[in-house]
C-alpha positions, 0 to 999 in steps of 0.5 A: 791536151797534155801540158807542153814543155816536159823538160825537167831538171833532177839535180841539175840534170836533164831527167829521163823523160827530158832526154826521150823527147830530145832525142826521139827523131820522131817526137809528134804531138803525142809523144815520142815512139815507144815501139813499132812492129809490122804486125797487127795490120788493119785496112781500116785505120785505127787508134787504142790508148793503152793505159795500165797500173792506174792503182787509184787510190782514194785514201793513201798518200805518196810511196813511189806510186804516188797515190795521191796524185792518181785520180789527177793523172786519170783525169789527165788521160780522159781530157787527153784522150777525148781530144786525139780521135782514139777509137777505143781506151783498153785498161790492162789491169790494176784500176784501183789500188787495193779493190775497195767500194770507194776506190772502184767507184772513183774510178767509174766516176772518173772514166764516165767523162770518156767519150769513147768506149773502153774495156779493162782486164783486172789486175791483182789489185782488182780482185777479192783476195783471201787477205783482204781486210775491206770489202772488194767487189766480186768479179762479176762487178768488174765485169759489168762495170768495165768489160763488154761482157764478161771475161775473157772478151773480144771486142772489135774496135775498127780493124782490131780484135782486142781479146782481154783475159784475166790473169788476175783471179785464182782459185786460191787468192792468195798473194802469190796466185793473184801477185804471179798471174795465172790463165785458166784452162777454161780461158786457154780453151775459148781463147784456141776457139776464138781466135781463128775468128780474129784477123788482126788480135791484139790479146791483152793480160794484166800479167806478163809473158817469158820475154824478159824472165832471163834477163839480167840487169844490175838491178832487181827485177820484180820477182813475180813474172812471168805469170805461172803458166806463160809458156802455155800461154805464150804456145797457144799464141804462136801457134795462132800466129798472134803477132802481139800480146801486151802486159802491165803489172812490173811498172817498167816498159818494155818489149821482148819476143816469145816464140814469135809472139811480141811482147809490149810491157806498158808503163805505168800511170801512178808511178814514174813514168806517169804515161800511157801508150797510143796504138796507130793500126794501119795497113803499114803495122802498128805505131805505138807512141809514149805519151807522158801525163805529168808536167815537170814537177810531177814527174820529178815528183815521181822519179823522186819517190821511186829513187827514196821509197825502197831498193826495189822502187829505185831499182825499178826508176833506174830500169825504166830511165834507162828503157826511156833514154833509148826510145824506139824500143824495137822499130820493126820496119827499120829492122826490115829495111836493113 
């Protein structure tokens, strides 16, 4: 289980993880609610950690990813995990920091104490770039390594079909390809063919969706959402009714709304916040809870780097601070009592 007793001091003031669970009226033992929407629905009761942005690293230190912590808070999550009765452990995207041999397999390492199955979607970090200037295992070694099959994927876990795509490979692999995300019309295709087959889909990409792409804050959003083809994406989930689609890659949680499509944006592992998120599918819609991963020194540590690292890591600190302090993002059975 996690260490208990979250509250920190920042400058003698309470920190934004301190104030979430404070003022969360429905704080449980696995965190406070991050979000909860009426759909998916399963009669078969059913419960997904979601984890994203992991980026271990197996040779760097600090920046606001914290690297040198990031093999610490994996393991925090695969003794977390083992101990809640999760059916299933989805990865969306960036694994490793950078793809090299040694990093990938820290990860496998580390996530062959799991005791339950799992499956991941790469990230831009994941995959062979043209820039690369170590080796970075092929995708078909990320496929047999970290999918059911090969990708796209769709796995039934309980009364949930997770369908996994890659938005991390492009033809080109350049920073611009991989860093924005793509789907390809091969993907597009078998996802139009699969998911009539599903009954409760739960698609997950690295990258994101249009949601938030007009929305203005005071401080800087990453430049490199939605990923360049979203709103075929997003067209082709609609028109199937899926009821959500969830993301990693901004390392800022959040969810928006996409032609009826939610979108749910995971925090990230390695930089503040250092969590995960718990999916709870019943008959009743879908719980999801923000459960943190570091005691009070590490996420000061943390929120620290973000705050000094650069313009943007602080921009992006502030961001999610903000998000964390008005926890439930959006509850949409409040909504449909009102």
């Amino acid at each position: 289980m996690l260490e208990e007793g979250m509250a920190l001091e920042i400058n003698g003031k309470s920190s934004p993880t301190d104030a979430v669970i404070e003022s969360s009226e429905a704080t449980t033992d696995s965190g406070p609610l991050f979000a909860r929407f009426s759909h998916p629905r399963s009669q078969t009761r059913t419960r997904i950690a979601l984890v994203s942005d992991m980026h271990v690293s197996t040779e760097k230190q600090g920046t606001w990813k914290v690297f040198h912590r990031t093999r610490d808070r994996l393991r925090t999550v695969i003794e977390d995990v083992n101990s809640r009765e999760v059916d299933s452990v989805v990865f969306a995207g960036d694994l490793t920091e950078d793809g090299s041999v040694a990093d990938f397999e820290t990860v496998r390492s580390i996530l062959a104490g799991l005791d339950v199955p799992f499956v991941a979607v790469p990230g831009n970090h994941d995959v062979p770039k043209s820039f690369d200037a170590h080796e970075t295992p092929a995708l078909s070694s990320f496929e047999s390594n970290f999918t059911p099959d090969e990708l796209p994927f769709h796995r039934q876990v309980g009364g949930v079909d997770v369908i996994g795509l890659n938005s991390a490979s492009t033809p080109t692999g350049t920073l611009s390809d991989c860093h924005d995300g793509c789907i390809s019309a091969d993907q597009l295709a078998w996802l139009d063919e699969t998911l009539p087959k599903t009954d409760a889909p739960i698609v997950v990409s690295h990258h994101n969706l249009p949601g938030l792409a007009k929305e203005t804050d005071a401080h800087s959003w990453r430049s490199s959402f939605p990923m360049q083809n979203a709103s075929d994406l997003a067209e082709l989930l609609s028109r199937h009714d899926v009821p959500l689609h969830v993301s990693g890659h901004l390392h800022v949680p959040a969810t928006a709304e996409t032609m009826g499509v939610r979108e749910l944006l995971a925090p990230s592992l390695c930089s503040f916040p250092q969590a995960y998120l718990l999916f709870d599918i019943d008959r009743h819609g879908t719980t999801v809870r923000f459960v943190p991963t570091a005691g009070p020194e590490g996420t000061s540590e943390a929120y620290m780097h973000a705050k000094k690292d650069s313009a943007r890591s602080d921009a992006l600190a502030e961001i999610t601070a903000a998000r964390l302090d008005s926890l439930p993002l959006v509850d949409e059975r409040l909504l449909a009592s009102h």
